[in-house]
N, C-alpha and C positions, 0 to 999 in steps of 0.2 A: 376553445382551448381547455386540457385539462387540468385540473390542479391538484395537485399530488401532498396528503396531507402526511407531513415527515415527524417524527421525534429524534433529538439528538444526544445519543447516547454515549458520552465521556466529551468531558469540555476541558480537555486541555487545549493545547494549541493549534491540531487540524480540526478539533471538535470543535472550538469554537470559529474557524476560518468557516466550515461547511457548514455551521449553523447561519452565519451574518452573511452567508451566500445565496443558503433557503430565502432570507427574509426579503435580499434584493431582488428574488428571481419571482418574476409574474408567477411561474407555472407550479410554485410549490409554496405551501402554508406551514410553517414550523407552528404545531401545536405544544411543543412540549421539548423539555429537555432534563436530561439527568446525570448527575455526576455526585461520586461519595465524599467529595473533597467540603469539609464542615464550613469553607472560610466561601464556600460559591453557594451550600443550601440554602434555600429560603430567600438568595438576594431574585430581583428581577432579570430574566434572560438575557435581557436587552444591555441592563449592566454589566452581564458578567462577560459578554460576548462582544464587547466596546464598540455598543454603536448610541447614536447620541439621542435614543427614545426610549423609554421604558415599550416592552412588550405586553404590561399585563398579565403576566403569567413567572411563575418563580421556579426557580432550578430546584427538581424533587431530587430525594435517596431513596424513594419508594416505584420503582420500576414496573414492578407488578401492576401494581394500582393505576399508576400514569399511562400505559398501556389499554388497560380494560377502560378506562374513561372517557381516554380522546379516542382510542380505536383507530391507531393513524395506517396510510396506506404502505407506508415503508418506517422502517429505523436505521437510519443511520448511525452505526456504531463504529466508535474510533476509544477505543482504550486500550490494546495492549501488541503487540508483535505475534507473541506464543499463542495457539491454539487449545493446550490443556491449562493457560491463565485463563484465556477468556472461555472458555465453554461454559461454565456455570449461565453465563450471561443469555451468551448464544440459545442455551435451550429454552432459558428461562422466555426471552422476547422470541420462539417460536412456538411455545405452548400456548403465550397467549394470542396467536394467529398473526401475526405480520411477517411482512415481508423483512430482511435484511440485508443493505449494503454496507460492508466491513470493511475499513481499512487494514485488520489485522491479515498481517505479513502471510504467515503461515495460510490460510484460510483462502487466499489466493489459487493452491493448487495443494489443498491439502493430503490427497493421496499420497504426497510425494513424502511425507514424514509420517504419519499418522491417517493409514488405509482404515484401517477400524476404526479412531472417530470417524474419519470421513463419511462411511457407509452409516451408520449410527446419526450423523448429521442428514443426510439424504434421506433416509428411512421417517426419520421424524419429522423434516421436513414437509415430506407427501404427507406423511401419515394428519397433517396439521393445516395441506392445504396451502405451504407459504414457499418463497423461493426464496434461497441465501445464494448471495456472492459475496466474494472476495476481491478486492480490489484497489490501485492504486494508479502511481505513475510506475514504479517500481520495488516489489513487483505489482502488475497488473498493466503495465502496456508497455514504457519502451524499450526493456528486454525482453518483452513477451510477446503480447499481441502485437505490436507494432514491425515484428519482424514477420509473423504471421499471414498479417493484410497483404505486407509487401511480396509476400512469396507468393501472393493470386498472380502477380505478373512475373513469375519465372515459371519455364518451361520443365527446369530439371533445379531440384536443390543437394548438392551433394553435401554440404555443412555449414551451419549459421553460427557466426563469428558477431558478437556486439560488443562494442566500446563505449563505455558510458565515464564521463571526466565531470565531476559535479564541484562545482564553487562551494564548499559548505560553509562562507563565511557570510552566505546570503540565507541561511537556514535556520530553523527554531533553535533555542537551545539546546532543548533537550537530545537533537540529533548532534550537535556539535559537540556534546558529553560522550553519546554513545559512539562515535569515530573515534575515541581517547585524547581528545586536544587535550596538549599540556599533561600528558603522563611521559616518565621516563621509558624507555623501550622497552625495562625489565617489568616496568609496569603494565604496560601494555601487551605486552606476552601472556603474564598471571590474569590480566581481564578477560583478555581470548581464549582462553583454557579454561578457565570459571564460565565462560558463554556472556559474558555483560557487554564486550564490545567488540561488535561487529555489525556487516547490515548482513538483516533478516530477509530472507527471500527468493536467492541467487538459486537454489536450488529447487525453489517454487515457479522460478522461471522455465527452466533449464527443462522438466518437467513437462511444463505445459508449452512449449514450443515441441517436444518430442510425441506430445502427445497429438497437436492440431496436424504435423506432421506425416502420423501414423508408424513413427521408430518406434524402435521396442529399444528400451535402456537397457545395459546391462550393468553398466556401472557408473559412480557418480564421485567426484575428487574436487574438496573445495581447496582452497589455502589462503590465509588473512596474513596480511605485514603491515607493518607500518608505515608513513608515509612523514619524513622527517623533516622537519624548521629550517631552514636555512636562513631565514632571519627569524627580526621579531616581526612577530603576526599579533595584531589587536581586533579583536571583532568585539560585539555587543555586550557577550559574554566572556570570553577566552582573551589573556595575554600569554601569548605561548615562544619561551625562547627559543632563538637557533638551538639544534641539537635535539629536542624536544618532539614529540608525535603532535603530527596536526591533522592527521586525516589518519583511512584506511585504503590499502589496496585489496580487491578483493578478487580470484577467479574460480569461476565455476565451471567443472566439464563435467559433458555429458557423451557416454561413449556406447555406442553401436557395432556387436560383432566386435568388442576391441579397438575400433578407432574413433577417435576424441572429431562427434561430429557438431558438438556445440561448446562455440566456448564464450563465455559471458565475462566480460573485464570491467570493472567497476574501479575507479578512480575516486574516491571522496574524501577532498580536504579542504583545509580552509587557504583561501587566495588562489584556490585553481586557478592557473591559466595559459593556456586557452581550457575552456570548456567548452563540449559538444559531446552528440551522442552521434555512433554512427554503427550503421547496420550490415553487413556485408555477408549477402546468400552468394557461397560458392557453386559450381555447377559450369556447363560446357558456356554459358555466357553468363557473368559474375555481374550482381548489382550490389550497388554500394546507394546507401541514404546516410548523405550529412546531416547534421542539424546545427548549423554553429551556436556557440554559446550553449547548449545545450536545454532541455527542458528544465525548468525551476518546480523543485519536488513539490516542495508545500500545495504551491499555485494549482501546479497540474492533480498531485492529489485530488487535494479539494472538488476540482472540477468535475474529476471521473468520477469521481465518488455519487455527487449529485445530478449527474448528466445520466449515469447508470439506472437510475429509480424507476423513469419510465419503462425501459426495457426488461427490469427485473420484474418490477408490478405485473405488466402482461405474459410472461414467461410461465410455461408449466410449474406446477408444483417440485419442487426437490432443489439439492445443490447443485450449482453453475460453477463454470469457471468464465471465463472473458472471451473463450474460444467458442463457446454455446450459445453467445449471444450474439443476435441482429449488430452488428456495426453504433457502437456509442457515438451520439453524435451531439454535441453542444444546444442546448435548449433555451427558451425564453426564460 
């Protein structure tokens, strides 16, 4: 069996999920982890990443170094949504030779905002020998690829339709911030226009379903609303009254020749329910995939994120998308 030596780069809360996930998982060695946060440098990994052993080894702010030291076979990086925040980062862990699996949003299907970083990231890539993905639950599989896989068993697709209803009082904080729990409407308008709250990605979807597809976009129309209390809601974090924002509604289309042949519906609040994701490739015989309850973001993150290493490792040189790759499939 092989074992896949990772570094884990940003330890917030999926960073440090995918990091105490490397350490349970036989087939990967976490040699290292880094984050700029003062109150996490210097303590032990182990600690900061709450599990009940020291690791022996301490959370750097020196990236560079931690890199050229351990020489690990991939980086798992989780710090930011945007692509021109995290790029510093990005070049930085591909000059010095590793491989990279990104949570960040954008980087998913980066063409779709930012065609020249993209090329620029590809280029230096090869030019370095390493492969970067981008990747998640969403985006990176169940408004993406997972409608994708399912289109191998339709004969004709004339337009993919997905509905995603997410519970997000089962989620980190910091996404239950970014949905606007507990702002007023007029607040939550002024966030969405400033760009602070929304999800990241719909359109990185949207994108790469057109692309595995073979459409040529012509045009692309998002729209963000709010999703309002009807009672009170208390989660871990949020008490949010009736009348109040507790999620976002989100849709993204994607139009071909003029007709809207993707449309991507994202539901995210807090007390969803029912929650479920469901897929539906139209075409002369229509398939529909339920999921009740729907996929749990964190959870599945985390998983793809690390379940992706092997097939990124063995991958040609340059940037990937989720569509380029062999079938991710759950590891030891």
């Amino acid at each position: 069996m092989s074992v896949y030596r990772v570094v884990q780069f940003g330890l917030g809360p999926i960073g440090q999920e995918i990091a105490r996930l490397a350490v349970e998982r036989a087939s990967y060695e976490l040699v290292g982890a880094v984050d700029i946060d003062p109150t996490k440098v210097g303590r032990d990994v182990g600690e900061v990443i709450g599990i009940e052993r020291p690791l022996g080894m301490s959370v750097r702010s020196d990236p560079e170094r931690l890199l050229a030291e351990t020489k690990p076979d991939c980086v798992l990086h989780s710090t930011g949504s945007y692509l021109r925040h995290v790029w510093p980062q990005l070049e930085l862990i591909v000059r010095s030779g590793c491989n990279i699996v990104s949570t960040c949003e954008e980087l998913s299907y980066p063409a779709a905002q930012h065609p020249e970083l993209a090329r620029q990231l590809d280029a230096l890539a090869r030019a370095h020998g390493v492969t970067v993905l981008g990747t998640g639950v969403n985006p990176g599989f169940v408004m993406d690829t997972l409608p994708l896989v399912f289109s191998g068993v339709a004969q004709t697709v004339t337009a993919v339709r997905v509905q995603r209803v997410q519970n997000a009082s089962t989620r980190r904080g910091p996404l239950q911030a970014k949905i606007g729990s507990g702002k007023t409407v007029e607040e939550f308008r002024d966030l969405v226009a400033a760009g602070t709250v929304r999800h990241v990605g719909l359109q990185e979807s949207v994108y790469l379903i057109a692309a595995g597809l073979g459409w040529q976009l012509d045009d692309y129309h998002e729209s963000t609303e709010p999703v309002i209390a009807e009672r009170r809601i208390t989660t871990q974090y949020f008490t949010v009254e009736p009348g109040y924002v507790c999620g976002v509604e989100q849709v993204g289309r994607g139009y071909v020749g003029g007709e809207e042949k993707i449309t991507l519906h994202l539901r995210m609040y807090l007390d969803a329910d029912p929650a479920y994701d469901k897929v539906l490739l139209e075409g002369p015989v229509p398939l529909e995939l339920l999921i009740p309850g729907g996929l749990q973001g964190d959870r599945a993150t985390t998983a793809i994120a690390l379940n992706a290493v092997p097939r990124v490792v063995a991958h040609p040189p340059g940037l990937v998308t989720m569509k380029d790759l062999p079938i991710v499939t759950a590891c030891a």
